[in-house]
C-alpha positions as CSV (number, residue, x, y, z in Angstrom):
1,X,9.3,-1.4,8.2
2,X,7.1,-3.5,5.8
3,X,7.4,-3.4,2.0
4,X,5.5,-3.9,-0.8
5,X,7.5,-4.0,-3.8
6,X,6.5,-3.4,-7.5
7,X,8.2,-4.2,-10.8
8,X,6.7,-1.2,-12.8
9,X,5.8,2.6,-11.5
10,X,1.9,1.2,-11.7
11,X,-1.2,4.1,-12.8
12,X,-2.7,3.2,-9.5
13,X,0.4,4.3,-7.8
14,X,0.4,7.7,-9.6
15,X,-3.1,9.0,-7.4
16,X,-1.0,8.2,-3.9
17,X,1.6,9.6,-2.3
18,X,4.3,7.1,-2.4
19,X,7.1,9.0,-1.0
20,X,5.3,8.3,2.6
21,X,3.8,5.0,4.1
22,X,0.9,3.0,3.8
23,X,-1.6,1.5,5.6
24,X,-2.8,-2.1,4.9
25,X,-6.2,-2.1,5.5
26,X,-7.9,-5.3,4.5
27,X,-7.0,-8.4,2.0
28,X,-9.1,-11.4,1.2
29,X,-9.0,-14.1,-1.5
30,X,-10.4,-14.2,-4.8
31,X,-9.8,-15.9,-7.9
32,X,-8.8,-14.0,-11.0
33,X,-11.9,-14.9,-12.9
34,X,-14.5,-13.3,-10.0
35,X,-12.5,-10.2,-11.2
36,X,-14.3,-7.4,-14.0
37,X,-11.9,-7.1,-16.8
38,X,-12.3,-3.0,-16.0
39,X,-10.9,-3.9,-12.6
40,X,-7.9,-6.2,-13.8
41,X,-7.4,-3.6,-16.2
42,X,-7.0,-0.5,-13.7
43,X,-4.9,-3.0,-11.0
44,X,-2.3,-3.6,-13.7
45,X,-2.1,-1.1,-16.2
46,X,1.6,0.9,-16.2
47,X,3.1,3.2,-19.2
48,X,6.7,1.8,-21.1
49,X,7.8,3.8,-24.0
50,X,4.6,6.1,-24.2
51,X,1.9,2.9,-24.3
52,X,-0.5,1.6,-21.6
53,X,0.2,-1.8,-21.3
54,X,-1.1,-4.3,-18.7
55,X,0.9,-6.8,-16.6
56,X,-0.4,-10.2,-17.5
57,X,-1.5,-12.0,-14.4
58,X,-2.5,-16.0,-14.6
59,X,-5.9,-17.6,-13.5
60,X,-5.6,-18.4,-10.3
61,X,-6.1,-17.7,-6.7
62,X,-4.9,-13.7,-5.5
63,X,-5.0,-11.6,-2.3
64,X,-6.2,-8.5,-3.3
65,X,-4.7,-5.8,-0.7
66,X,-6.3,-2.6,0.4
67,X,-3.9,0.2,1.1
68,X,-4.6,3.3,2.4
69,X,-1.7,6.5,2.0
70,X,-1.0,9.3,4.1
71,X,-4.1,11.2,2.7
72,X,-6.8,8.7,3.0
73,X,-6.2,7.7,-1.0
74,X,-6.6,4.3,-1.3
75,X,-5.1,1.4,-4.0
76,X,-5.5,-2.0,-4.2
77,X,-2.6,-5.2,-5.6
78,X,-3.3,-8.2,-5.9
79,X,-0.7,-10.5,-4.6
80,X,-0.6,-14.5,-5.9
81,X,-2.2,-16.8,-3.2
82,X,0.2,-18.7,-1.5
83,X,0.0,-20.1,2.1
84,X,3.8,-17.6,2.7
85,X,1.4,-14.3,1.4
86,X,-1.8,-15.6,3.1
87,X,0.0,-15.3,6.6
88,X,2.2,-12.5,5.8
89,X,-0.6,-10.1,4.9
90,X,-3.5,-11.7,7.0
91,X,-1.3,-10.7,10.2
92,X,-0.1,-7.4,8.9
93,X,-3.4,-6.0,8.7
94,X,-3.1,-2.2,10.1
95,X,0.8,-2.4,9.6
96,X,2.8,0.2,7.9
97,X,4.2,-0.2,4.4
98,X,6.9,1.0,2.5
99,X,6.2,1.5,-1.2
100,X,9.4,0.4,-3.3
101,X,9.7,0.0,-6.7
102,X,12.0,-2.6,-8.1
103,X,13.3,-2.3,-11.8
């Protein structure tokens, strides 16, 4: 099966069920500055040591990915742009993911 890995247990992840698969459902490019700081906040916003702190992303080119859990809950990650990713998502559109979380 598929992965998507993160480096942090993510606020977005705690509203999904992440013991069970999910379900990409759509990605398309964007660039980081199209994005609402509201949104960048909520995509990368994880708790270390009893603070909310946000993982710093650069200006450039993401995939943001539209996942879809066992329940219908949906998240979204945002994935740098690179031609590897742009193929690897674009044709695992529907697929199955594990969620894993890497420390």
């Amino acid at each position: 099966m598929k992965q998507i890995k993160f480096d942090q247990i993510y606020n977005k992840l705690n509203s999904i069920d992440i013991s069970q698969p999910v379900k990409l459902i759509d990605c398309f490019h964007l660039g980081l500055n199209t994005l609402p700081y509201e949104f960048i906040k909520y995509d990368t916003a994880y708790i270390q040591n009893g603070k909310e702190l946000n993982y710093p992303l650069d200006d450039m080119e993401y995939i943001l990915l539209f996942f879809m859990d066992c329940k219908g809950s949906l998240f979204t990650t945002l994935r740098k742009a690179t031609p590897e990713n742009d193929e690897y998502y674009s044709t695992s559109i529907g697929s199955m993911f594990e969620v894993v979380i890497v420390k």
